[in-house]
C-alpha positions as a Markdown table, in Angstrom:
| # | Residue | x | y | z |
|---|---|---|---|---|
| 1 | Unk | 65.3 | 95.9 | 39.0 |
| 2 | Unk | 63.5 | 98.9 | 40.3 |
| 3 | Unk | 62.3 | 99.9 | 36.6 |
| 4 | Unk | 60.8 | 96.4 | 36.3 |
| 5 | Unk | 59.0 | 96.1 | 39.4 |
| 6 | Unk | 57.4 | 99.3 | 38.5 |
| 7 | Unk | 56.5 | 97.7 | 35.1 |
| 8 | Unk | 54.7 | 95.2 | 37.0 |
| 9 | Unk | 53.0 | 96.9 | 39.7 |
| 10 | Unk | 51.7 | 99.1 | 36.0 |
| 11 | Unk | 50.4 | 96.3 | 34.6 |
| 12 | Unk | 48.6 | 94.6 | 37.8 |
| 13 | Unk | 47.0 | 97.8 | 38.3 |
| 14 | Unk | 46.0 | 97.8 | 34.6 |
| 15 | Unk | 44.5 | 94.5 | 35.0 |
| 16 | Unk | 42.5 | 95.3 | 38.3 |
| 17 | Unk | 40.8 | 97.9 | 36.3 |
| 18 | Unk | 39.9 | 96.1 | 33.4 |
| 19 | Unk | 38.4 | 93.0 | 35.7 |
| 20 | Unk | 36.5 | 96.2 | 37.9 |
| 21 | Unk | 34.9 | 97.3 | 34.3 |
| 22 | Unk | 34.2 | 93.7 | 33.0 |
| 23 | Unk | 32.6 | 92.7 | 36.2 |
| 24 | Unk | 30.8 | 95.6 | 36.3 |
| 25 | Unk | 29.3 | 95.0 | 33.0 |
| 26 | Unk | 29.2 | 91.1 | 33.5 |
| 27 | Unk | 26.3 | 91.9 | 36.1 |
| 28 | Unk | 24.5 | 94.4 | 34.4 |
| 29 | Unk | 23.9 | 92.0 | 31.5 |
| 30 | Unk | 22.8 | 89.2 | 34.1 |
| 31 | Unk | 20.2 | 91.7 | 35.4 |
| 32 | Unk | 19.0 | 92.6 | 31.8 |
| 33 | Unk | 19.1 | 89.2 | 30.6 |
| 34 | Unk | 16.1 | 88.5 | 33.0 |
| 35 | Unk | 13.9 | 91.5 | 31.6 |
| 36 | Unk | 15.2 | 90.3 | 28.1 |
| 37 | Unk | 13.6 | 86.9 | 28.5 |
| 38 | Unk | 10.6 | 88.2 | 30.2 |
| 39 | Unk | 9.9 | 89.6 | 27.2 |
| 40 | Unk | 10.5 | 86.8 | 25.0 |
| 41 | Unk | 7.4 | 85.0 | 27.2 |
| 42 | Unk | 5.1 | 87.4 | 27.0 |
| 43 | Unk | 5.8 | 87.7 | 23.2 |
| 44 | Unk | 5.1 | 83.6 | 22.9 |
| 45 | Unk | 1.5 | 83.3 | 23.2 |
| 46 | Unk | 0.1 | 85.7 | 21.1 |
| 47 | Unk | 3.1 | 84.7 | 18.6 |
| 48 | Unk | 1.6 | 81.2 | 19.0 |
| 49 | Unk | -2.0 | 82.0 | 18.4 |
| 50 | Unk | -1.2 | 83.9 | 15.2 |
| 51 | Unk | 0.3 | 81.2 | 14.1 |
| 52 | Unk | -2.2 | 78.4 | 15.1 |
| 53 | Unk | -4.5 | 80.8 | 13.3 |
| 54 | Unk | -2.8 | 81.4 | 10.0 |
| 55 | Unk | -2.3 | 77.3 | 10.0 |
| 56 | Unk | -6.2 | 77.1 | 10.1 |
| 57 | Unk | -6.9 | 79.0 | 7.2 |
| 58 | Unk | -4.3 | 78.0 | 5.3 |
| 59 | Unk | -4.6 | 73.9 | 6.1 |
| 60 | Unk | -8.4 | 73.7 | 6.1 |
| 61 | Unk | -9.4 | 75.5 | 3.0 |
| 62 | Unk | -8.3 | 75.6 | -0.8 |
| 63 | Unk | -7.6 | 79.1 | -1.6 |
| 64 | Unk | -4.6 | 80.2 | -3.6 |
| 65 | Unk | -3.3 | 83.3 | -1.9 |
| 66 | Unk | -0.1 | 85.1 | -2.4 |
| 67 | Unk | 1.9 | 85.0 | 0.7 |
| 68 | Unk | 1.3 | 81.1 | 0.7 |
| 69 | Unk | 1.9 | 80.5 | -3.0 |
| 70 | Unk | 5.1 | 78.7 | -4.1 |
| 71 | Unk | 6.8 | 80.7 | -7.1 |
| 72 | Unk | 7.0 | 79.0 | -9.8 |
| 73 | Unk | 10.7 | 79.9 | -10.0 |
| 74 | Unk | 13.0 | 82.0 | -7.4 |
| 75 | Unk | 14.7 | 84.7 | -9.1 |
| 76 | Unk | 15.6 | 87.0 | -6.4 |
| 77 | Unk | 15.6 | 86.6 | -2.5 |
| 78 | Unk | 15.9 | 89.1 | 0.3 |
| 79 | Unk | 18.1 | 87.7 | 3.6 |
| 80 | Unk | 17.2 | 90.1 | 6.9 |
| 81 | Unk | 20.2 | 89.4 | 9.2 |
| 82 | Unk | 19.6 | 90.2 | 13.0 |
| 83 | Unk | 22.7 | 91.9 | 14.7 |
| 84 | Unk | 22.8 | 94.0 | 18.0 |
| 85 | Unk | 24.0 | 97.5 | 18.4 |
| 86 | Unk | 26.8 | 97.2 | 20.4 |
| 87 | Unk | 29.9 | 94.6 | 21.1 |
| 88 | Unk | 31.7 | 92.8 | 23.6 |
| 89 | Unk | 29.9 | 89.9 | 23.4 |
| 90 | Unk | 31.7 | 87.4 | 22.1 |
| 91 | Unk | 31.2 | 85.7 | 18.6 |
| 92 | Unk | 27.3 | 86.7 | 18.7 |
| 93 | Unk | 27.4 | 89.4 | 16.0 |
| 94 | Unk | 30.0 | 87.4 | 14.2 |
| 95 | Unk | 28.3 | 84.3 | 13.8 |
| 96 | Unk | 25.4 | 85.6 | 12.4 |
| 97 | Unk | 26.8 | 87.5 | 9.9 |
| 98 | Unk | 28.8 | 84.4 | 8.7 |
| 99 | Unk | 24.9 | 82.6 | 8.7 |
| 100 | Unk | 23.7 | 85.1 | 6.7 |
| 101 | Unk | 26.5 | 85.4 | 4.0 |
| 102 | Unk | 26.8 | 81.6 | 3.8 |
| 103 | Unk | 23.1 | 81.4 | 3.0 |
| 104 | Unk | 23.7 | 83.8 | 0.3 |
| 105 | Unk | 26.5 | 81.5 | -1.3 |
| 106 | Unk | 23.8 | 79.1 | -1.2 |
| 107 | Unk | 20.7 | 80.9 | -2.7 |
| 108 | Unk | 24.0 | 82.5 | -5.0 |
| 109 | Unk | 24.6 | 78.7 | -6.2 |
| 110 | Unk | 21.0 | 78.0 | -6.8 |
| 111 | Unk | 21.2 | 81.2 | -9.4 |
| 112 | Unk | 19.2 | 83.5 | -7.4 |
| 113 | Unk | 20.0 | 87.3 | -6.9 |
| 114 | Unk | 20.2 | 87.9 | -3.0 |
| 115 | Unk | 19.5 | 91.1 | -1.3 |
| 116 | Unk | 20.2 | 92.0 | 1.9 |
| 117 | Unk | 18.3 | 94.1 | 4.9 |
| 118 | Unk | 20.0 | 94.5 | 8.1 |
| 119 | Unk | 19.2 | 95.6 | 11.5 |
| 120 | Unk | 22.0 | 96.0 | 13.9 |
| 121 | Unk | 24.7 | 98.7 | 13.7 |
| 122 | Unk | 27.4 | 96.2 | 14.1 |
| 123 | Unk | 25.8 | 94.5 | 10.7 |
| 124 | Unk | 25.4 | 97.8 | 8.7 |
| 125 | Unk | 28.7 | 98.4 | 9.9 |
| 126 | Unk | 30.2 | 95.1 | 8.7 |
| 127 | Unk | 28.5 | 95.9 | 5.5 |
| 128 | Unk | 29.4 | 99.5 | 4.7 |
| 129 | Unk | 32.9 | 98.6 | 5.2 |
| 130 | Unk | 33.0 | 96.0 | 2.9 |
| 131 | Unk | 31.2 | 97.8 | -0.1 |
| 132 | Unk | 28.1 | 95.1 | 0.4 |
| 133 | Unk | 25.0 | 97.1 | -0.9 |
| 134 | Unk | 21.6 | 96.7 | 1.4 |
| 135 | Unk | 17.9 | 97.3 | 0.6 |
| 136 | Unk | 16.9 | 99.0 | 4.2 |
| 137 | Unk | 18.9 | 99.3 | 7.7 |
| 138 | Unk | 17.2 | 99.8 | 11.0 |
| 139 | Unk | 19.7 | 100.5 | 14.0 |
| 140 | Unk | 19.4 | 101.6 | 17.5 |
| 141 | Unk | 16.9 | 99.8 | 19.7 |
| 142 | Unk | 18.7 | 96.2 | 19.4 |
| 143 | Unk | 18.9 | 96.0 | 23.2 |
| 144 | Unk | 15.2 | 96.6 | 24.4 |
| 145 | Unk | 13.4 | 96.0 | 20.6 |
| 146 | Unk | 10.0 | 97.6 | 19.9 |
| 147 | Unk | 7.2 | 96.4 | 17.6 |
| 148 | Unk | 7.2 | 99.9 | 15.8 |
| 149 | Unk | 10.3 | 98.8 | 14.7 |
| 150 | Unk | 9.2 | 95.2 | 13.9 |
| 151 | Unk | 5.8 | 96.7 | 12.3 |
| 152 | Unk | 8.0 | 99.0 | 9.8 |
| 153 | Unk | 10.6 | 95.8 | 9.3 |
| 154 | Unk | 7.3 | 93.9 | 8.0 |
| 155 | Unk | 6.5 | 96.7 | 6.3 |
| 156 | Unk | 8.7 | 97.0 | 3.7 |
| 157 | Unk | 9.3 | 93.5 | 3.6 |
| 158 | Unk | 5.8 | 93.2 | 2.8 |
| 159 | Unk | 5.9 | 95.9 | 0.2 |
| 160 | Unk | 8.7 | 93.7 | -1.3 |
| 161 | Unk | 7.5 | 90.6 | -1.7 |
| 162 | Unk | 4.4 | 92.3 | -3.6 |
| 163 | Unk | 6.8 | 93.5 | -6.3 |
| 164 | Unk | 7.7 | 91.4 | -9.3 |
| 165 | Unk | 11.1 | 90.7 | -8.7 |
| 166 | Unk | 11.9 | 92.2 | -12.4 |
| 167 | Unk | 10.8 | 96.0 | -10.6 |
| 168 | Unk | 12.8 | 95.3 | -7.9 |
| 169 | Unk | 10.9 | 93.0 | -5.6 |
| 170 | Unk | 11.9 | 89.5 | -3.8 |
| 171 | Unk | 10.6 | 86.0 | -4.6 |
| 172 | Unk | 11.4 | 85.0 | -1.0 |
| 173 | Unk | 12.5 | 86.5 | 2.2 |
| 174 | Unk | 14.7 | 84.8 | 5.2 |
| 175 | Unk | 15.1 | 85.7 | 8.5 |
| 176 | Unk | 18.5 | 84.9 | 10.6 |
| 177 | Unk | 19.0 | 85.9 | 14.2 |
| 178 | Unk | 20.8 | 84.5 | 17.0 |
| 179 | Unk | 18.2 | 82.4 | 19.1 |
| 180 | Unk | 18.2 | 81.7 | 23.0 |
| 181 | Unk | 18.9 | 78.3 | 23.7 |
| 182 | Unk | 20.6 | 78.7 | 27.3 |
| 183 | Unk | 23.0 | 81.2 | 29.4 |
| 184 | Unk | 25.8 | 79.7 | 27.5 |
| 185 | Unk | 24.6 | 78.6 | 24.0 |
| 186 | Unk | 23.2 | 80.8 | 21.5 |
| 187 | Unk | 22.5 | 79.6 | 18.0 |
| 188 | Unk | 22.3 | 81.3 | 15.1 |
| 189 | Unk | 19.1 | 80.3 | 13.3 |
| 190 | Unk | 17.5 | 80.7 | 9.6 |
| 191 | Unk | 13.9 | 81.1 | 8.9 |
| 192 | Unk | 11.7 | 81.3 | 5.6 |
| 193 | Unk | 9.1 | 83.8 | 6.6 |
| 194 | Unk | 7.7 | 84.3 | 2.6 |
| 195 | Unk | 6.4 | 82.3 | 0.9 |
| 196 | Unk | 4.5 | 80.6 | 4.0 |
| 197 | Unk | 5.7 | 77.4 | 5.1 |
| 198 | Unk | 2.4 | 76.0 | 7.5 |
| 199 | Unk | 3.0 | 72.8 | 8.7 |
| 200 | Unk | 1.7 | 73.5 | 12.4 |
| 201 | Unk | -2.0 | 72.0 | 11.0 |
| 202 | Unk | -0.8 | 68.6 | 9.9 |
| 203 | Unk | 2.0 | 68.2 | 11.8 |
| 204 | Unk | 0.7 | 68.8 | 15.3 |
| 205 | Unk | -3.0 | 67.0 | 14.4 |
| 206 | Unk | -0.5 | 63.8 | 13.9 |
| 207 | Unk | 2.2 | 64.0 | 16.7 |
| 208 | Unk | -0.7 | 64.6 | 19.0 |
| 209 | Unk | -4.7 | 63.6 | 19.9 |
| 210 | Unk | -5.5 | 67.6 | 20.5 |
| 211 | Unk | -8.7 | 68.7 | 19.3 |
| 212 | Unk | -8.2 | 72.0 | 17.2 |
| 213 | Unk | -11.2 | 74.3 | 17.1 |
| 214 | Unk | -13.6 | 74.4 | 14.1 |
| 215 | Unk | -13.0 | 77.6 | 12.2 |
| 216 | Unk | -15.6 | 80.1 | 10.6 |
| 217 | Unk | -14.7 | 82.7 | 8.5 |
| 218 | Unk | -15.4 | 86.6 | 7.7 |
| 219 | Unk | -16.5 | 87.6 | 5.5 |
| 220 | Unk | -14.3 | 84.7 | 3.9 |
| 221 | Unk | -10.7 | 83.0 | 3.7 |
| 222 | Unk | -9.0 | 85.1 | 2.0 |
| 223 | Unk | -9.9 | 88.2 | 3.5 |
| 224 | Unk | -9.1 | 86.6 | 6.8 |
| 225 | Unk | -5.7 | 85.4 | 5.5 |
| 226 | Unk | -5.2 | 89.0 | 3.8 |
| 227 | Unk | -5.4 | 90.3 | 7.4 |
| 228 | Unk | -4.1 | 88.1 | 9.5 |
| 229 | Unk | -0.5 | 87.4 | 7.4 |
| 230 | Unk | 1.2 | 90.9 | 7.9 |
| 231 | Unk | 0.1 | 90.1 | 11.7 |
| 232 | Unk | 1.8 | 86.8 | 11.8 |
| 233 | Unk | 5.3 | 88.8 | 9.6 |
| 234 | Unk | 5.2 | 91.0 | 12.6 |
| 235 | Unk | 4.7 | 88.6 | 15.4 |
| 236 | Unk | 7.7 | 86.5 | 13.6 |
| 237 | Unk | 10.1 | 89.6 | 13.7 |
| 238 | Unk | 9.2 | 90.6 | 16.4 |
| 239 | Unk | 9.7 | 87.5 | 18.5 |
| 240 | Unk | 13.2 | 87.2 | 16.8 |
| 241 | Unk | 14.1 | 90.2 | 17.7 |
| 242 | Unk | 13.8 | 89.3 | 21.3 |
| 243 | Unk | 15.5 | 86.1 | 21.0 |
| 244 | Unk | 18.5 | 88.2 | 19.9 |
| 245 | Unk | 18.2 | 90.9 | 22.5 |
| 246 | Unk | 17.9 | 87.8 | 24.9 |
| 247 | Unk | 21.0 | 86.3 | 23.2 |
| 248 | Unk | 22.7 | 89.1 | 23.2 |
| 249 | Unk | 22.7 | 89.7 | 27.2 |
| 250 | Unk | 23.6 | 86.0 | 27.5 |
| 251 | Unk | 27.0 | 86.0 | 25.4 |
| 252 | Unk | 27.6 | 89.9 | 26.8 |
| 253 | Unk | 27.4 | 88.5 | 30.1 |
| 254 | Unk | 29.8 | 85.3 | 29.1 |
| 255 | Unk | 32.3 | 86.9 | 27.5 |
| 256 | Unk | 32.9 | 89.8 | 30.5 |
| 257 | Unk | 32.7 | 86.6 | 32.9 |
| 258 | Unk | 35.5 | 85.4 | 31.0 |
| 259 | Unk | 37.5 | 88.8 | 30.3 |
| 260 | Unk | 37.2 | 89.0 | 34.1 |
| 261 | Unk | 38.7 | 85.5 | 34.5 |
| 262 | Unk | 41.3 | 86.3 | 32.2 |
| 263 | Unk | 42.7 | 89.5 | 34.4 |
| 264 | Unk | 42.3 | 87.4 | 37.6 |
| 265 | Unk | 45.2 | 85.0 | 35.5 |
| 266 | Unk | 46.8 | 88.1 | 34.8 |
| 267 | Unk | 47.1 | 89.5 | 38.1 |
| 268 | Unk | 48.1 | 86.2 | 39.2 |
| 269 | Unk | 50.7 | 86.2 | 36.9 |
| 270 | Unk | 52.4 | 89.7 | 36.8 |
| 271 | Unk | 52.0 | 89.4 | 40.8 |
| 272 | Unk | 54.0 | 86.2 | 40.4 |
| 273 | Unk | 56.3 | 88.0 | 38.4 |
| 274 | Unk | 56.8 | 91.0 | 40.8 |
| 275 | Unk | 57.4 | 88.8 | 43.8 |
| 276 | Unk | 59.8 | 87.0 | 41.7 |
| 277 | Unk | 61.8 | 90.8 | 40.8 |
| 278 | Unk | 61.5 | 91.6 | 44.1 |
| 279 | Unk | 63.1 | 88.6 | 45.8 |
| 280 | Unk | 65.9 | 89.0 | 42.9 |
| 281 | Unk | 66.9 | 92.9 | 44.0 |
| 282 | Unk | 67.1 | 91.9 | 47.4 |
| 283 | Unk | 69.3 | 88.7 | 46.9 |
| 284 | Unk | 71.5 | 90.6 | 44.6 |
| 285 | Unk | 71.7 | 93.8 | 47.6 |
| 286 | Unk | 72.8 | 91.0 | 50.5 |
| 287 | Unk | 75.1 | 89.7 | 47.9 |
| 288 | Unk | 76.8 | 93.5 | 47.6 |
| 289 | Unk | 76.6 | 93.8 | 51.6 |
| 290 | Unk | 78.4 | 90.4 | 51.8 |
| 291 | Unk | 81.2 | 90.9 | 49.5 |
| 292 | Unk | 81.9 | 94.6 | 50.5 |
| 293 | Unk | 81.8 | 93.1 | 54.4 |
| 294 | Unk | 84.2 | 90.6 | 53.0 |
| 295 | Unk | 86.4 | 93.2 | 51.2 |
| 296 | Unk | 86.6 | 95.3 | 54.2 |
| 297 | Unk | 87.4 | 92.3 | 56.2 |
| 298 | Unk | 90.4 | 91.3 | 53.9 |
């Protein structure tokens, strides 16, 4: 009996530790989560404008330019999958990893070559370990993202895109990241950044009376367009990747709320347990007084 109460005064004390840790962490993600989506707001209205812009140009005039031309046929598409850095957060790196690879089944059934480009150590490391080849890997500022790193992710997207897919280029490039719905929901998303899909123009003018300023271009359209599409790449990144940092606090912060319900059950239990042990050894130690006071009475 001794030997097992020690057991369980072992294992309570285990589980006070974990729920100190998971606590601990639990409250540094709710403090980070608020910096997170600070930064997601900020990001929004420029992102916005960008994109109100790019609609502009590309609704209101006629020119054929290449970032907004449909392919005639899709021979090879690029999938950039959005992970975070670190765990303990739940199913957040593993959902969007199964997005991303059940995309590719898709574009895979549609007969089209996928390649992949990750950011996230916990996707490179899914990757590497399963033999998957990638085109380019960025890791290590998943929980507080730059643009440099969204700037060089458009980059060589960009770059590409430009090449015939026969050299080594993509036809068409899709984006999935976790998005921020709430503190408890995060949804993993897909995007089609390239070619263009502009619908904010039409769409907006017809689910709304707004009146959208007239636009005069310089030195002309496709110039305009030439500079403001890497822009509006960049903006999209980079506003993804602040989703995901935002999602990833939320579902970090979840999960150790949860790890530290499940050692409050824990202790509960094994303290149960203990009481239980204990009341046992001292039952059975009057039962040995009683029977040697009724030996020596006999």
């Amino acid at each position: 009996m001794g030997a097992q109460l020690r057991v369980y005064k072992q294992k309570i004390s285990s589980a006070q530790t974990t729920k100190k840790i998971t606590k601990a962490m639990e409250l540094i993600a709710a403090s980070r989560i608020q910096k997170a989506m600070a930064r997601v707001r900020a990001s929004s209205p420029f992102s916005r404008a960008v994109t109100r812009a790019v609609s502009a140009v590309a609704t209101h005039t006629d020119i054929d330019h290449p970032l907004t031309r449909e392919p005639e046929s899709v021979k090879r598409s690029a999938i950039v999958i959005l992970s975070s850095d670190r765990g303990l957060a739940g199913a957040f790196n593993s959902q969007v990893i199964r997005e991303g690879l059940e995309l590719a089944e898709l574009l895979r059934s549609q007969g089209k070559d996928v390649v992949f480009y990750l950011f996230g150590r916990k996707a490179v490391g899914y990757f590497q370990f399963r033999g998957i080849a990638t085109a380019a890997e960025w890791t290590g500022d998943a929980d507080v993202p730059s643009f440099a790193t969204a700037e060089a992710m458009a980059t060589s997207l960009l770059e590409a895109y430009e090449t015939d897919a026969s050299e080594g280029g993509v036809d068409e490039i899709h984006l999935v990241y976790n998005r921020f719905v709430s503190m408890m929901t995060q949804e993993a998303e897909q995007v089609r950044l390239l070619p263009l899909e502009v619908v904010e123009g039409d769409e907006a003018e017809a689910a709304s009376s707004e009146i959208y300023p007239l636009y005069e271009f310089e030195p002309d359209a496709i110039d305009v367009l030439d500079a403001l599409l890497p822009v509006y790449i960049q903006s999209r990144i980079f506003n993804a990747l602040l989703q995901s940092a935002a999602a990833k606090q939320a579902a970090t912060q979840k999960a150790m709320k949860s790890a530290s319900d499940n050692a409050d059950k824990l202790i509960t239990d094994y303290t149960r347990l203990r009481n239980n042990a204990r009341q046992a050894e001292i039952t059975q130690q009057i039962a040995e007084i009683v029977g040697g006071a009724d030996a020596l009475a006999s």
